[in-house]
ROFITOR-55021 format. One line per 10 residues: number of its first residue (from 1); their letters; for each residue x, y, z of C-alpha. Coordinates in steps of 0.5 Angstrom, whole numbers, plus 500, padded with zeros to 3 digits. Last residue first. Layout:
N
NUM> a> X:Y:Z  ...
//
This chain:
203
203> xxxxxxxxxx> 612:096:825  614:089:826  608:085:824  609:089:817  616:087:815  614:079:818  608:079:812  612:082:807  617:076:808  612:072:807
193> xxxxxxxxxx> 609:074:801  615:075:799  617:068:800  611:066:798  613:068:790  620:065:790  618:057:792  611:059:787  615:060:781  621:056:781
183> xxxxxxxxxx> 616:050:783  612:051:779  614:051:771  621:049:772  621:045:778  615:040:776  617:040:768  623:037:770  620:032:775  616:030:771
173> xxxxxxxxxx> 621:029:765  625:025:771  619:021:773  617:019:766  611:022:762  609:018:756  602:021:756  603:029:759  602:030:767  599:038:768
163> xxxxxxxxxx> 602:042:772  598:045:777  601:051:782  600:051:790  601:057:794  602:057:803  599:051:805  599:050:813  604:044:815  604:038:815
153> xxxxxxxxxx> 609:036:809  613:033:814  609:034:821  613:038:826  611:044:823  614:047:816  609:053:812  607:050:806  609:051:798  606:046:794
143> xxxxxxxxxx> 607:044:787  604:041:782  601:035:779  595:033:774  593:026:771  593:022:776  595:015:775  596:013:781  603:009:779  605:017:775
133> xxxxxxxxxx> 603:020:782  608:015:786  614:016:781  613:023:781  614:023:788  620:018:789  623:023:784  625:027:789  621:026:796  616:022:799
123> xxxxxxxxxx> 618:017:805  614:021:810  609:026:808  606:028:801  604:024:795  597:028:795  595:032:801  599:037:798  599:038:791  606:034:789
113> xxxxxxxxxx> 613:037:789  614:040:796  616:046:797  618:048:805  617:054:808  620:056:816  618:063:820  611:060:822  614:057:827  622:058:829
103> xxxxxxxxxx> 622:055:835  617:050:834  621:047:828  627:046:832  624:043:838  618:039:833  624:035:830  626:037:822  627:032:817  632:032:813
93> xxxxxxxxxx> 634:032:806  634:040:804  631:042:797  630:047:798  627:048:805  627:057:806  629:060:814  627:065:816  630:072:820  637:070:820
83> xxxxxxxxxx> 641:073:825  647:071:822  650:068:829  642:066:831  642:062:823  650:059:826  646:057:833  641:053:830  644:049:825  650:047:830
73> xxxxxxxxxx> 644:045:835  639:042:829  646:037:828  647:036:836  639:034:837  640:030:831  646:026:834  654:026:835  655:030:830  659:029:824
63> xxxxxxxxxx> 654:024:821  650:030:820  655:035:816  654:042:818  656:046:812  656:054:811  654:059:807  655:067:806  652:069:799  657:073:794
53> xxxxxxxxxx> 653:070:788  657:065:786  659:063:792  651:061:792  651:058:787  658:054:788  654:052:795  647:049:792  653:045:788  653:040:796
43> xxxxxxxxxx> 659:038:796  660:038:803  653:036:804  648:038:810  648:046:807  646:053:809  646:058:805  645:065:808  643:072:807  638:071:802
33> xxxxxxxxxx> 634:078:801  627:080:804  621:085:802  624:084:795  623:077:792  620:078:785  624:084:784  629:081:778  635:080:782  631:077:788
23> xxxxxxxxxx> 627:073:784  634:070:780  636:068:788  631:065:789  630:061:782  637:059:783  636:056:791  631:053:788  635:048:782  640:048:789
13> xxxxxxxxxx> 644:042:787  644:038:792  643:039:801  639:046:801  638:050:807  636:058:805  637:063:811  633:069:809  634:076:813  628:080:812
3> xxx> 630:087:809  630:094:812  630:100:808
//
């Protein structure tokens, strides 16, 4: 049975790269399996989980390359050399140029922490965003799933989920219940439906 080979990029922690990973032992995550970590940070914990669970990986470090054309170059060559299929951005600090992202369109998703057109695009990232939708004064978040194109954040939404703020919210609260009760959720979930969806154009 064949299954859609995944490369997940990460560049700390790995919070979702565990929820992806827990998905495809639970069922969740079925029509594809994570074959390949890749991290921009050597010490990078994202990597120790993947370890853990017997998952290839592989670092490229950006400053070590003599430009971003030569860091998606590296990139792009160990994802050819595993034969990844599709690529999941979790948690992955770097923005992508239109030449990376073209070669791979539809074929790269991105979680954000905040429900897309809301707090999103450059600049927005980590705690930066929960900090911006505590200063708005919004009284609901979440998380968007969304495919990657040229544009941070731009691309077509793939599953949002709401999280409501709570009084006394702090941006690190925030984040937590962000992750915990969209993020993890939602980042698995389209990764099926995507999968699937590359199974059944190959037929």
């Amino acid at each position: 049975m064949r299954r859609i080979k995944i490369a997940v990029l990460v560049s700390g922690g790995g919070t979702n790269l565990q929820a992806i990973i827990d998905a495809q032992k639970s069922g969740i995550l079925k029509s594809g399996e994570v074959s390949l970590v890749v991290a921009d940070k050597k010490e990078a914990y994202a990597l120790t989980r993947a370890e853990n669970n017997n998952i290839k990986t592989a670092v490229i470090v950006k400053k070590e390359c003599a430009s971003k054309a030569e860091f998606e170059e590296k990139i792009i060559s160990t994802l050819e050399e595993n034969n990844i299929d599709f690529i999941i951005l979790a948690g992955f600090m770097q923005i992508l140029s239109e030449n990376f992202t073209k070669k791979y369109a539809n074929r790269i998703i991105n979680v954000h922490p905040s429900l897309i057109p809301s707090f999103c695009g450059e600049g927005f990232y980590g705690l930066k965003v929960h900090e911006a939708a505590l200063d708005y004064g919004v009284k609901v978040t979440g998380a968007t799933v969304h495919f990657v194109n040229e544009i941070p954040d731009g691309g077509e939404i793939i599953m949002q989920k709401a999280v409501e703020i709570m009084p006394g919210d702090t941006p690190e609260t925030l984040q937590k219940r962000v992750m915990e009760n969209a993020e993890w959720i939602i980042l698995p979930r389209a990764a099926e439906i995507v999968s699937q969806k590359m199974l059944e154009e190959e037929k």
